[in-house]
C-alpha positions as CSV (number, residue, x, y, z in Angstrom):
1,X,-0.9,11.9,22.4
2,X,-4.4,12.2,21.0
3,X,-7.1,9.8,21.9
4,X,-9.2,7.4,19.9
5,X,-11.7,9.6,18.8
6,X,-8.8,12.4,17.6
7,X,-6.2,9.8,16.3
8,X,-2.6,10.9,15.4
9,X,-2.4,8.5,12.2
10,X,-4.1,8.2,9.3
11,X,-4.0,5.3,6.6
12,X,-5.3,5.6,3.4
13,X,-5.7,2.2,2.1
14,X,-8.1,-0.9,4.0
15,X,-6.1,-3.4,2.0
16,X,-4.3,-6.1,3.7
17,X,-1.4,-3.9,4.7
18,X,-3.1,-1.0,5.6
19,X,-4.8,-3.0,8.0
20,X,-2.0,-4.6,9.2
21,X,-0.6,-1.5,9.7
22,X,-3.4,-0.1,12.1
23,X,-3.1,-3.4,14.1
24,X,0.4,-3.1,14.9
25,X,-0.2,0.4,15.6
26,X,-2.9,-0.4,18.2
27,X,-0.2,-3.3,19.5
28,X,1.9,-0.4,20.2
29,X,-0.8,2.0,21.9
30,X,-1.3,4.1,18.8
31,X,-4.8,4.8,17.7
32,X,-5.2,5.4,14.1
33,X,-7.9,6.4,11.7
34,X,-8.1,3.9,8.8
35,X,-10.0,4.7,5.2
36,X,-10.6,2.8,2.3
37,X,-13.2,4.6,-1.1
38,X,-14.2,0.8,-1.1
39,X,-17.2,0.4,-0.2
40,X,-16.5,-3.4,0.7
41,X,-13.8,-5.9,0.4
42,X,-12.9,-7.1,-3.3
43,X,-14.0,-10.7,-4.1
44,X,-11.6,-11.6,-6.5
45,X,-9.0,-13.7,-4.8
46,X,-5.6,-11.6,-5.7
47,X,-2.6,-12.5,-3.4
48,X,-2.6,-15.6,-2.1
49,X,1.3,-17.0,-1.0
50,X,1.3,-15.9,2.5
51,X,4.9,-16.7,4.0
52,X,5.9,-17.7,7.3
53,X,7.2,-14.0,8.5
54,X,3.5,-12.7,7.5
55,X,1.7,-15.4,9.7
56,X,4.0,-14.4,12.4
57,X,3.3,-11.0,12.3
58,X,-0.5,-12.4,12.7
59,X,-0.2,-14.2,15.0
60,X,2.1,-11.9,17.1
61,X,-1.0,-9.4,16.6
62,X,-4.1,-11.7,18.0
63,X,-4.7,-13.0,14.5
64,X,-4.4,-17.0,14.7
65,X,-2.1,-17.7,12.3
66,X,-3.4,-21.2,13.2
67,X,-6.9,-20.1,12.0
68,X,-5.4,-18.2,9.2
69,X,-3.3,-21.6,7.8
70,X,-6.8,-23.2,8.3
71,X,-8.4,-21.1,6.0
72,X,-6.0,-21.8,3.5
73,X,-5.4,-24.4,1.0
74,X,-4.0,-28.0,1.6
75,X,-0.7,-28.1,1.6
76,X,-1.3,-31.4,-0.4
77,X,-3.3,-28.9,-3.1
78,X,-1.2,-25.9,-2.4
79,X,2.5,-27.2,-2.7
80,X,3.3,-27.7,-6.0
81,X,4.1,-25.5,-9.7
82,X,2.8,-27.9,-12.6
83,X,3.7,-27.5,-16.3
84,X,0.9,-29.2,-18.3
85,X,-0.7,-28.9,-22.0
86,X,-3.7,-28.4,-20.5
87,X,-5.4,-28.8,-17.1
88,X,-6.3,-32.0,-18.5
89,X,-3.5,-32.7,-20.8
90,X,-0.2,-33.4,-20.6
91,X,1.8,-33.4,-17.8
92,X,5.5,-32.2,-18.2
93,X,6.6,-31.6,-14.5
94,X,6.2,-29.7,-11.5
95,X,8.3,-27.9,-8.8
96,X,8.2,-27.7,-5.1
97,X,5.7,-23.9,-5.2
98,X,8.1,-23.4,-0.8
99,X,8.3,-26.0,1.9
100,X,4.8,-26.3,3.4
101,X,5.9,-29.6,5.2
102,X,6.3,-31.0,8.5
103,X,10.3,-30.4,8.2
104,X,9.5,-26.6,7.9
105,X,8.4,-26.6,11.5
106,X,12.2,-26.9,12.5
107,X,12.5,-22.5,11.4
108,X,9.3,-21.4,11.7
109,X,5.9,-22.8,13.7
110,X,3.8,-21.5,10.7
111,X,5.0,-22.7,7.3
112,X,4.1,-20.9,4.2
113,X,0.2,-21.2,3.1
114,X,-2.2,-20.7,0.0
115,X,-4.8,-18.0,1.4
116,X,-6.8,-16.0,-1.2
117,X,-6.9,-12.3,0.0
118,X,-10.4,-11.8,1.1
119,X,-10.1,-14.6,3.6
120,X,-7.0,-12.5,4.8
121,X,-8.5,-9.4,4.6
122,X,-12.1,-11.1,6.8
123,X,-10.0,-12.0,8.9
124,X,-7.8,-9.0,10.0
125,X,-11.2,-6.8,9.6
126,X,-12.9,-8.8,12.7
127,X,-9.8,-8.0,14.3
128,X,-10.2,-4.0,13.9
129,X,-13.7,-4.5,14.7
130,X,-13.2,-5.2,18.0
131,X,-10.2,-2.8,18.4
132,X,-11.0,0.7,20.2
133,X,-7.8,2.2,18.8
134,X,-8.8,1.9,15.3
135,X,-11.4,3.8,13.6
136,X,-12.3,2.6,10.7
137,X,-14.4,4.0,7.6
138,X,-15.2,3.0,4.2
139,X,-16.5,4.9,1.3
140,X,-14.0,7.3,2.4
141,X,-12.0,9.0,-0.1
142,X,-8.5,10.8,1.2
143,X,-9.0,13.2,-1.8
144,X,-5.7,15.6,-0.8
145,X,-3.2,15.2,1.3
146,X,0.2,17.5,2.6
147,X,2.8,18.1,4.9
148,X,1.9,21.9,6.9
149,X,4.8,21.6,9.6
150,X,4.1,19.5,12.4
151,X,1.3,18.0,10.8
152,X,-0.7,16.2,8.3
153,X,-3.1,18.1,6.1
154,X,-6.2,15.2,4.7
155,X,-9.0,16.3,3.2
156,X,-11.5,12.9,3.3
157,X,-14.7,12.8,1.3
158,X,-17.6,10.3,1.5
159,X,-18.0,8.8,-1.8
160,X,-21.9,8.3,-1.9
161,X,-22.9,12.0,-0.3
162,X,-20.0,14.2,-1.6
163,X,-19.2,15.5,1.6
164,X,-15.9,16.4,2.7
165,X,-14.0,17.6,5.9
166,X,-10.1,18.5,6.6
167,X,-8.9,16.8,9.3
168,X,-5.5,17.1,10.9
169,X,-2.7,14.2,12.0
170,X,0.7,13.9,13.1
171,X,1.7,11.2,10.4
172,X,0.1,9.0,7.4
173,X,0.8,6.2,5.6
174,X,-0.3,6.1,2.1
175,X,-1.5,1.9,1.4
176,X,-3.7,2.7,-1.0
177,X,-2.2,0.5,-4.3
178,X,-0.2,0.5,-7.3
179,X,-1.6,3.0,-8.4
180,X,-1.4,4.9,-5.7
181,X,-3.1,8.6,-5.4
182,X,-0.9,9.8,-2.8
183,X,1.8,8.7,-4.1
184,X,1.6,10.3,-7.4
185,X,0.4,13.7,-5.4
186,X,3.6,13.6,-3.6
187,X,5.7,13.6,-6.5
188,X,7.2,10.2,-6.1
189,X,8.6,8.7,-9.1
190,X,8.3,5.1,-9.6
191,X,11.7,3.1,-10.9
192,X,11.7,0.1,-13.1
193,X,9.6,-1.0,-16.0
194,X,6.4,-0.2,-15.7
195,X,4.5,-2.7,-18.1
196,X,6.2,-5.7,-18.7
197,X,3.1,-7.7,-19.9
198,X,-0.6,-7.5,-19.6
199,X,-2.8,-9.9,-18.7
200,X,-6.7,-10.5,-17.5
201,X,-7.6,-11.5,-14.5
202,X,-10.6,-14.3,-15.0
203,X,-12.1,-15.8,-11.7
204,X,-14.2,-18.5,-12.1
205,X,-16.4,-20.7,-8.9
206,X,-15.7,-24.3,-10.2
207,X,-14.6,-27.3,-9.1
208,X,-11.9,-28.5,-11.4
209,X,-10.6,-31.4,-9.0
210,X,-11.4,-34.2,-11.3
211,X,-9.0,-32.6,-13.9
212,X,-5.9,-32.8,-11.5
213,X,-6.5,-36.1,-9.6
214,X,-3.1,-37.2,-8.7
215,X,-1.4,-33.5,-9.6
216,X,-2.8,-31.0,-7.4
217,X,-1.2,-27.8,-7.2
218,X,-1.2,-24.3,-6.8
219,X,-0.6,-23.3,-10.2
220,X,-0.5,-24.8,-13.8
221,X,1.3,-23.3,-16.5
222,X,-0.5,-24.2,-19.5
223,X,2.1,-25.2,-22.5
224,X,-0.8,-26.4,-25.6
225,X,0.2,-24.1,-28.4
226,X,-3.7,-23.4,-28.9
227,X,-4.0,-22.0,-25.3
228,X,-1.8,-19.1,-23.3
229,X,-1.3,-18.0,-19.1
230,X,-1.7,-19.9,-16.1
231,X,-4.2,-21.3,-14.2
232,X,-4.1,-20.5,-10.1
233,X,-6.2,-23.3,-7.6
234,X,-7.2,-21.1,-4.5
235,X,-9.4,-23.8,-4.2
236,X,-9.1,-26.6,-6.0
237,X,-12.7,-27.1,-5.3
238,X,-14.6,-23.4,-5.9
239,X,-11.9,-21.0,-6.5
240,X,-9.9,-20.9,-9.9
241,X,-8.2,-17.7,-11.8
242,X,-7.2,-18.0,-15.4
243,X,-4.6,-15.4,-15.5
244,X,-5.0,-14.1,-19.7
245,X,-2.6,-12.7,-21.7
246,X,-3.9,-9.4,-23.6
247,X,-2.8,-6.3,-25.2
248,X,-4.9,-3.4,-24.0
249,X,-3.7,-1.4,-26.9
250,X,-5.6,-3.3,-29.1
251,X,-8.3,-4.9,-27.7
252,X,-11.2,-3.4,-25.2
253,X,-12.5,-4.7,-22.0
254,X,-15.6,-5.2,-23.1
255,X,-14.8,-7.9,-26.0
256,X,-14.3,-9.9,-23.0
257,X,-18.2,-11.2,-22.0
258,X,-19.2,-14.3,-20.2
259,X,-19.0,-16.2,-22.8
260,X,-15.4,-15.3,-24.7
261,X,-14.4,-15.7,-20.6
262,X,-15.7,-19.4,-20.6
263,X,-14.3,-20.1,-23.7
264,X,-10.7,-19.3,-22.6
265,X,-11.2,-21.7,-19.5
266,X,-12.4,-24.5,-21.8
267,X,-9.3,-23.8,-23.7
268,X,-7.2,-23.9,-20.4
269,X,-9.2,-27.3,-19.0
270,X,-9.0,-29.1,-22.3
271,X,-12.8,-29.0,-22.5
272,X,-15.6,-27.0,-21.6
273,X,-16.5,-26.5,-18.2
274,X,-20.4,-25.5,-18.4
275,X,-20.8,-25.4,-14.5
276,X,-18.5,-22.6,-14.0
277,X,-19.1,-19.4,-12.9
278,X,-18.0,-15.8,-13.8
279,X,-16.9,-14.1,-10.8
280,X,-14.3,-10.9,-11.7
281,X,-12.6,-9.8,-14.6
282,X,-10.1,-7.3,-14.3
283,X,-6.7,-6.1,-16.0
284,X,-3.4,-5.7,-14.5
285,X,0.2,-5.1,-15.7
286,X,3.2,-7.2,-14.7
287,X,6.0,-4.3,-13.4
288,X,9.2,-3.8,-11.9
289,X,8.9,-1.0,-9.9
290,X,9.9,0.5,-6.8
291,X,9.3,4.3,-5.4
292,X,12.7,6.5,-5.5
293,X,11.9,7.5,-1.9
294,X,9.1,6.3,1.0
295,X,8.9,9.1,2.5
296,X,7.7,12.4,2.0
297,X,8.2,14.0,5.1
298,X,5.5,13.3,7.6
299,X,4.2,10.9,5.2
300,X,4.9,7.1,4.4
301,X,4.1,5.0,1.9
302,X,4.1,1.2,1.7
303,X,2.9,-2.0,0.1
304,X,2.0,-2.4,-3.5
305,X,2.3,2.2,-3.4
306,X,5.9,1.7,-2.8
307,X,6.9,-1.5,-4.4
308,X,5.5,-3.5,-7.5
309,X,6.5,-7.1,-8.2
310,X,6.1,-9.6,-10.9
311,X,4.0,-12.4,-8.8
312,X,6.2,-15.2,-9.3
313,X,7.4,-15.8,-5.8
314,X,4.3,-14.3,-4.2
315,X,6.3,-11.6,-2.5
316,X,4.6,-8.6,-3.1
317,X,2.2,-8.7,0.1
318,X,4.2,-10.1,2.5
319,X,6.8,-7.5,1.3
320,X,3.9,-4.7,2.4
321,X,3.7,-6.5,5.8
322,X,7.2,-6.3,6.8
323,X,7.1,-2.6,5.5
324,X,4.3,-2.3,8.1
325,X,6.0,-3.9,11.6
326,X,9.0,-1.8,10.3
327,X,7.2,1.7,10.2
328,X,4.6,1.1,12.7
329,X,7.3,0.4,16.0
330,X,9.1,3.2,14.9
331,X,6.2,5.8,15.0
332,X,4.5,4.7,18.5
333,X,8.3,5.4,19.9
334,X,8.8,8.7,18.3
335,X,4.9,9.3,19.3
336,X,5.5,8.2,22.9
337,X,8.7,10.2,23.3
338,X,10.9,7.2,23.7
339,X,12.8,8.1,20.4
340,X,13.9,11.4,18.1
341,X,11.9,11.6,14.3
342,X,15.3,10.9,13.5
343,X,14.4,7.0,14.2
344,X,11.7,7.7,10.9
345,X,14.4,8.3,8.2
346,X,15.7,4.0,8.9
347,X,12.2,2.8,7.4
348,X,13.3,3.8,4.1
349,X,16.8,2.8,4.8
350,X,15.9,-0.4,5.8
351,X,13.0,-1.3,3.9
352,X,14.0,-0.2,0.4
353,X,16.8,-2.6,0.0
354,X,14.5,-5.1,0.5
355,X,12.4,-4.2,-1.8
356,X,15.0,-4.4,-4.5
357,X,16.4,-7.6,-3.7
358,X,12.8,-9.1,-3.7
359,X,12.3,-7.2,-7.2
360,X,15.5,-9.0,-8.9
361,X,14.3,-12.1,-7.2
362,X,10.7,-11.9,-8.9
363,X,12.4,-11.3,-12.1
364,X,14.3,-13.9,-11.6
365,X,11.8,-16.3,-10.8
366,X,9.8,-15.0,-14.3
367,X,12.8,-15.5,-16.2
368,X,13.3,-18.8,-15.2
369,X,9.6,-19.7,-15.9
């Protein structure tokens, strides 16, 4: 077994569930060696639905899930989908978004809660902060990495000087996106569609609580022939994301400035909403997609690198995390000696099916919508 300061795993990817995935590591007595190119967490809020199995994998790790739920939004603000006009419109309906109530306690002790992904992310990074099995570096860029026998070949470069040095590990596990690098350099075809719609990401610092007085939710699709996506409450009172349809084929990033941005919200609202700030833009694609295979030998993937989801549902993080306290057991017993590499082939086996079942579901869920 190495020590702490010659780790045996390496995860590429400071995300959520590559930090999750060192924790539960160090749970198990496994020291690890965790890089992100980032040179600080990402702002914009992301994820957010944060079910009962992920707080309990939290919490079973030293991270309150109490303190996590407290971070979140009110279940009062959080626990319904609206269909409206506008934010300030019409009203047409809503939906239970899952049970966040008092009856939920009956199956779980921590029902489902709105967190946006930095506070997650804060969160499990004080945790590895204070951790001595976990070594963790950002700005540093796993540029190549490949099977050699018995071990893991990474070369890991610091983004700001250049510099690079090979370093060698018994295992890694690739966390590091959709888009993952390692992935794609292990050959690892994705399955599914791959684009079923674009849309811009547009987060705004606002208070928009006077709009939905007596209808507070977690997200409002918007219905007004004059206006298109859906508008997501982090916050009801700071955090807001206008979710935009676009085509990237034929229109530019750049068309979108501050003020085309604000203009969209005012269109969203029902009127304009001069206080608001421009946080983040940022494009994504709605897919379908899972990896043919999750492993490539002595190396994993998992999370958003081995699965894609449309977000209706909110299942693609706490997918990644149950990928995580699958994989992560398994390697501290075949590390310790208390079980064959054998025991390594079941993540896929087991956590692949999930994957797909959670896929039709999201589908489902769009389709529906």
């Amino acid at each position: 077994m190495k020590s702490p300061d010659q780790p045996p795993v390496l995860i590429v990817g400071a995300g959520p569930v590559g930090q999750l995935a060192a924790l539960l590591l160090s749970c198990h007595g496994i020291p690890s060696l965790l890089v992100d190119k980032r040179l600080a967490t990402l702002t914009a809020p992301k994820a957010h639905a944060v079910n009962p199995r992920t707080l309990e994998i939290c919490d079973a790790i030293g991270v309150s899930a109490q303190r996590l739920r407290a971070l979140g939004a009110d279940a009062n603000d959080g626990g319904d989908v609206r269909f409206v006009g506008t934010l300030s419109g019409p009203d047409f309906g809503s939906l239970p978004y899952e049970r966040q109530d008092e009856g939920a306690l009956q199956d779980t002790p921590f029902p489902l809660s709105n967190i946006p992904q930095p506070r997650l992310e804060e969160e499990l990074i004080n945790a590895i902060a204070g951790d001595v099995n976990i070594q963790f570096q950002r700005g540093v860029e796993c540029t190549h990495l490949v099977n050699e026998g018995d071990r893991v070949v990474a070369e890991l470069k610091n983004v700001q000087t250049g510099t690079a040095e090979t370093r060698m590990f018994d295992y890694a596990i690739a966390t590091d996106g959709a888009g993952s690098s390692i992935r794609n350099s292990l050959g690892i075809a994705m399955q599914g569609p791959e684009a079923l719609q674009d849309f811009l990401m547009l987060h705004f610092t606002v208070d928009l609580r006077r709009f939905t007085q007596g209808r507070r939710g977690v997200l409002y699709f918007l219905f007004d022939p004059a206006v298109r996506g859906t508008l997501i409450a982090y916050d009801q009172a700071s955090t807001w994301v206008l979710m935009h349809p676009w085509n990237p084929q034929s229109e530019q990033l750049d068309d979108y400035d501050d003020e085309r941005c604000r203009a969209a919200l005012a269109r969203a609202v029902g009127e304009p909403v001069p206080e608001a700030i421009l946080e983040n833009i940022s494009p994504w694609s709605m897919s379908a997609q899972i990896a043919e295979k999750y492993q490539s030998e002595r190396i994993f993937i998992a999370g958003d690198a081995a699965h894609r989801f449309p977000p209706a549902g909110g299942l693609g993080l706490n997918t990644g995390a149950g990928d995580v306290q699958n994989l992560t057991w398994k390697l501290a017993a075949v590390l310790q000696g208390r079980a064959g590499s054998a025991l390594l082939d079941t993540y896929e086996t087991e956590r692949r099916p999930v994957a797909c079942i959670n896929s039709e579901q999201s589908l489902t869920n769009t389709a529906k919508l």
